[in-house]
N, C-alpha and C positions, 0 to 999 in steps of 0.2 A: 482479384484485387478489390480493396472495399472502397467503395466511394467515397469521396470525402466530402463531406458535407458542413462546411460553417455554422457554426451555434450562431440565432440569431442574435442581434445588438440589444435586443430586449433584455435576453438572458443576461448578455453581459454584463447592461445597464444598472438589471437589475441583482445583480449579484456585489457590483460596488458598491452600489446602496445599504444592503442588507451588511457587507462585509466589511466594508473601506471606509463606513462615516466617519467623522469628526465624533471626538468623544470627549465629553468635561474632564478635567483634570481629578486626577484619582489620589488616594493618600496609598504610601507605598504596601498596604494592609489590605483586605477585605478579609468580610466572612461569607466565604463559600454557601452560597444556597443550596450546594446538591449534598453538601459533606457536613455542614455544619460547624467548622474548622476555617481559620483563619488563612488564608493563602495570599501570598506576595503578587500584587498585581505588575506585568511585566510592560515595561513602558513602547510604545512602538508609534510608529507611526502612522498617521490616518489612512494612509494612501500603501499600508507596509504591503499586502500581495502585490504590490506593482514595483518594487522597490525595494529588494532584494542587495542589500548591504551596495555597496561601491563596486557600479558595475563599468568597466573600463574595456573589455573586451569582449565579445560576441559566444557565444558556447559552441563548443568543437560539433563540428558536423559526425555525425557518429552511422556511416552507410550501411550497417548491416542490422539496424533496428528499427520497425516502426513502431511507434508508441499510438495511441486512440483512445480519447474521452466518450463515453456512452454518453447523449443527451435522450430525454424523450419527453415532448412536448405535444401536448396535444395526441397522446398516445401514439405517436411519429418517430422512430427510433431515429436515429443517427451515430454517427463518432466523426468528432474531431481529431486534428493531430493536436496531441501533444509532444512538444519536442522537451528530449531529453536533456536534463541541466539547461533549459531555458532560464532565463533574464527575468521574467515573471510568471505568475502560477495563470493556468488556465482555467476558463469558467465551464463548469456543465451545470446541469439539471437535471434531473429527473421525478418519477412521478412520488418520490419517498422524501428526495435530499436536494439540497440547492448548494451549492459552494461552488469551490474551485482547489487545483488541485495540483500538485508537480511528484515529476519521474527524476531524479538525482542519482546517475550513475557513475562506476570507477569508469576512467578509460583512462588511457597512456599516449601522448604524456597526461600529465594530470590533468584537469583544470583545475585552478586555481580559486573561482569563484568557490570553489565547495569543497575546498583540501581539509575544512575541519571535519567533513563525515565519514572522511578516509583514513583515518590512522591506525585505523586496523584492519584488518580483511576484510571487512564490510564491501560488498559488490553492488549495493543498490539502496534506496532507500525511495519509500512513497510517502508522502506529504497529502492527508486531505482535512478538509476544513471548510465546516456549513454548518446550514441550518436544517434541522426536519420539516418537511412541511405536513410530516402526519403521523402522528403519535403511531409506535410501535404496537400491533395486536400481537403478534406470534414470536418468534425467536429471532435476532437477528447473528450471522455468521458472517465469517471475512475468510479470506483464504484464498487459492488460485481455482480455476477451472481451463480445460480444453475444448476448442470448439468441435471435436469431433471425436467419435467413440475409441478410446485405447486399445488398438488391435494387437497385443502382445503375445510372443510366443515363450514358451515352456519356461525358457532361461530370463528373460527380463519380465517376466509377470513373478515367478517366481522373489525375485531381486525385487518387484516393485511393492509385492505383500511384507516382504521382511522389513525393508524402510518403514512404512506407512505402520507395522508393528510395533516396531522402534519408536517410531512416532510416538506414535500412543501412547506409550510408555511416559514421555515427558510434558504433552502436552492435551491439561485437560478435555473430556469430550469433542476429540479429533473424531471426525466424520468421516470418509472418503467412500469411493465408487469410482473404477475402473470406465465406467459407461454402460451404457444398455443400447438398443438398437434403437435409431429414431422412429421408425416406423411404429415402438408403442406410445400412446398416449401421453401416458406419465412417465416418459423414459428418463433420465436421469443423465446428465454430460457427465466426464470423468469431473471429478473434483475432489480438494481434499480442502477441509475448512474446518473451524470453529468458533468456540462464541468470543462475538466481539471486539466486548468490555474487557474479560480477563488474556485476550489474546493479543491485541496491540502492543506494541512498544514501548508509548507513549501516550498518554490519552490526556486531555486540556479541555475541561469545561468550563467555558469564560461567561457569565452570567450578564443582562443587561448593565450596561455601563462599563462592564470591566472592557479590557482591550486584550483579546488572542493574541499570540504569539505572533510573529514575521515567520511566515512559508520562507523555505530559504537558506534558516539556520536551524541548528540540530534543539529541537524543541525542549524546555524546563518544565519537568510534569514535578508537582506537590507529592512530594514520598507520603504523609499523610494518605493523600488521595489513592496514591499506587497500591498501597495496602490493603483497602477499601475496597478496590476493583477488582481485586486479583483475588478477591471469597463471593464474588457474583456470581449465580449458579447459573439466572435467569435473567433476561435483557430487561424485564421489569425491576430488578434490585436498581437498578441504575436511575431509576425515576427520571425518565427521558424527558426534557421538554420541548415545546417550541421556541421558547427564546432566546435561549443558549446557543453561542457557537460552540459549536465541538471539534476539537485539534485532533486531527490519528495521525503517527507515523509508523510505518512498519521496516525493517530492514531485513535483511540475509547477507552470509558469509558465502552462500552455497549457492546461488546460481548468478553468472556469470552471463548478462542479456546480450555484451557486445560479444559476445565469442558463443551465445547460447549456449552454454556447456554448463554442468553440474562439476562445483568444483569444491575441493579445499574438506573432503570429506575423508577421511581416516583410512588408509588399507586401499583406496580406492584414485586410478587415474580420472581425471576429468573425463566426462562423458554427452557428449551432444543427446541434447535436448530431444532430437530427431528420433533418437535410438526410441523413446516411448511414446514420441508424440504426432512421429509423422511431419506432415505438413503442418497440423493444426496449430491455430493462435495461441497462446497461452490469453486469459484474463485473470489479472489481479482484481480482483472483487468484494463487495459489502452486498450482503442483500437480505433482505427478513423473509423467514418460510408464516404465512399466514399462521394463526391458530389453528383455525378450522383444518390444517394442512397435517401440524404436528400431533394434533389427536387423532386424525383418519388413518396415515403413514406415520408412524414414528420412524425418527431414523433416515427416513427418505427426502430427498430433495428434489423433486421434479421443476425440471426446466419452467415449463411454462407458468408453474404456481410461483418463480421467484419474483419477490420485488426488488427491485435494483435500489441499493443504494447507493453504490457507485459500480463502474467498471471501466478498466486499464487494459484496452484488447496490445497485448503485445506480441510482433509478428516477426520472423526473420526477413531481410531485405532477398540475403541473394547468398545462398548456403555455401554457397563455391568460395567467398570473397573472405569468409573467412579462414584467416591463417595463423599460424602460431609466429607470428610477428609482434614487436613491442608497439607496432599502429596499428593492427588490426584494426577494423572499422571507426576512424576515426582518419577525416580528411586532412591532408598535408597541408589545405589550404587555409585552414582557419586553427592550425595550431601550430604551434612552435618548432622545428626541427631538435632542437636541442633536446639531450635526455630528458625525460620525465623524471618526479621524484620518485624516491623506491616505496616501494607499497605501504612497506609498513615503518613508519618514522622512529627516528631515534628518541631517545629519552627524552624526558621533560617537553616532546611534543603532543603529550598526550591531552585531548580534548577536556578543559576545567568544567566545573562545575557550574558556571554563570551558561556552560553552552548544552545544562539538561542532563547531565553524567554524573550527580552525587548521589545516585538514590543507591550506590553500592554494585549493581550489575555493569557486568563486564558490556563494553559498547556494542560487541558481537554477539551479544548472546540475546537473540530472537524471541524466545520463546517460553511463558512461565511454567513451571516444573510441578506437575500432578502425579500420581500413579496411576487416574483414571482414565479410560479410551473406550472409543465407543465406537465401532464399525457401522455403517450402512448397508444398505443392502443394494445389492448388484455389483459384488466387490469381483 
């Protein structure tokens, strides 16, 4: 079990500071310094990661998920908890990124605080938002990792190259690796990632003075700007700075955290996480491979060369607990008795355009659409 360890008040302190100030009154216009394009500044509030729309009831206790912030300070690793569909966004740090961050999951019955990210199968969604505190040298990727080597037999290694094939197919310079044995050096955890900028969901770069979005609500990225990001080959096109907030959100249809299961996939019943992963955590993760890294190893990702820019260790509580129940992991005592809503809402409930959905993509659809894929080595 991982210890849990509180982010000091420092971090905290100093993350409202960086995040939360007071900010002069803006006209509803700017022109974009990273785009050179005029984008609508989004009005919010000083204090908006604390402050999370009208909040009247507590978020459902959800028993079969743990959620964890990486911090590392003073080159001192940690994780906090982050609790899922919390009331406000939690702070980390690390030695790359400074912000804070939220986990927004479906569960049944609903809740209600976050019924706009759910109107279609959408199973989850991450929320991060900071600043860098060190200019990018090498590449930086996003995507998941396991904490421990893929021991897969004939039939599900088989199943797990075909996916990851598939994969590729739609989603620019997909990366992945099965694992390698700790005991090499440079060994390599299972992961499958890619770049960034053109891989997000959503991407928000708010310049000095502008004001970021509210964590919270389904993010309004500049179609302009989506354009833009989605022909970045290299994490340098992005002309990264230091004094830009930067908004990421990412979603899936396809895995299912409170019931751990691979779901909503074509041809195919829902499938426990366990079947490829074992015991092991899943991490939702951001982290850059050094330069010096990506000209020695191409292709390769070693552990220990990664820099973290963020990471989301997500762990099952108690594999037994869950059931094919309309509560599964979700406490009787902090939610409703009464039915939940049905998953996917009727007409005209569909999520407008002022809530970040007019850039023409379907709200489920994850992931931008390339012919090109690029395998790792130690697949």
């Amino acid at each position: 079990q991982t210890e849990m360890i509180p982010i000091t008040t420092a971090i905290a302190d100093g993350i409202e500071g960086d995040l939360n100030r007071s900010v002069p009154s803006l006209p509803s216009s700017q022109s974009s310094p990273l785009t050179g394009t005029t984008k609508k500044v989004i009005p919010s509030s000083p204090r908006r990661s604390q402050e999370i729309g009208e909040c009247k009831s507590p978020p459902p206790v959800i028993k079969t998920l743990r959620a964890e912030l990486l911090s590392i300070v003073n080159g001192v690793e940690s994780f906090s908890a982050c609790i899922p569909n919390a009331r406000e966004a939690t702070p980390f740090e690390t030695e790359f990124f400074k912000g804070i961050a939220m986990l927004i999951v479906r569960c049944d019955p609903q809740d209600e605080q976050y019924r706009s990210f759910f109107m279609g199968k959408r199973m989850f969604e991450v929320q991060v938002q900071g600043k860098f505190k060190k200019l990018p040298t090498g590449e930086i990727y996003v995507g998941a990792e396991a904490t421990k080597k893929m021991e897969l037999g004939i039939i599900t290694r088989s199943i797990s190259k075909a996916a990851m094939q598939f994969a590729g197919t739609v989603v620019n310079d997909l990366q992945y690796s099965f694992g390698e044995p700790p005991e090499q050096l440079d060994h390599q955890i299972p992961h499958v990632v890619a770049p960034i900028f053109p891989t997000f969901d959503k991407v928000i770069v708010s310049g000095p003075g502008e004001v970021p979005p509210a964590l919270g609500t389904p993010f309004p990225e500049d179609p302009d700007y989506r354009k833009l990001r989605m022909k970045f080959k290299l994490t340098s096109d992005a002309n990264v700075d230091l004094n830009s907030t930067y908004s990421f959100s990412v979603n899936t249809a396809n895995l299912d955290l409170v019931r751990w299961t691979l779901v909503n996939i074509p041809l195919c019943r829902p499938l426990n996480l366990g079947t490829f992963f074992g015991n092991a955590a899943i991490q939702l993760v951001g982290y850059e491979i050094p330069a010096a890294i990506v000209s020695a190893c191409p292709g390769a990702h070693p552990h220990r060369h990664l820099n973290y820019m963020f990471n989301l260790r997500l762990s099952q509580v108690d594999e037994h607990s869950v059931q094919d129940l309309p509560n599964a992991g979700c406490s009787d005592d902090e939610v409703e008795e009464e039915p939940g809503p049905p998953a996917v809402s009727g007409p005209g409930e569909a999520v407008g355009e002022a809530e970040g959905f007019s850039d023409g993509q379907d709200e489920d659809e994850d992931l931008p659409q390339s012919a090109a894929s690029h395998k790792a080595p130690g697949q």
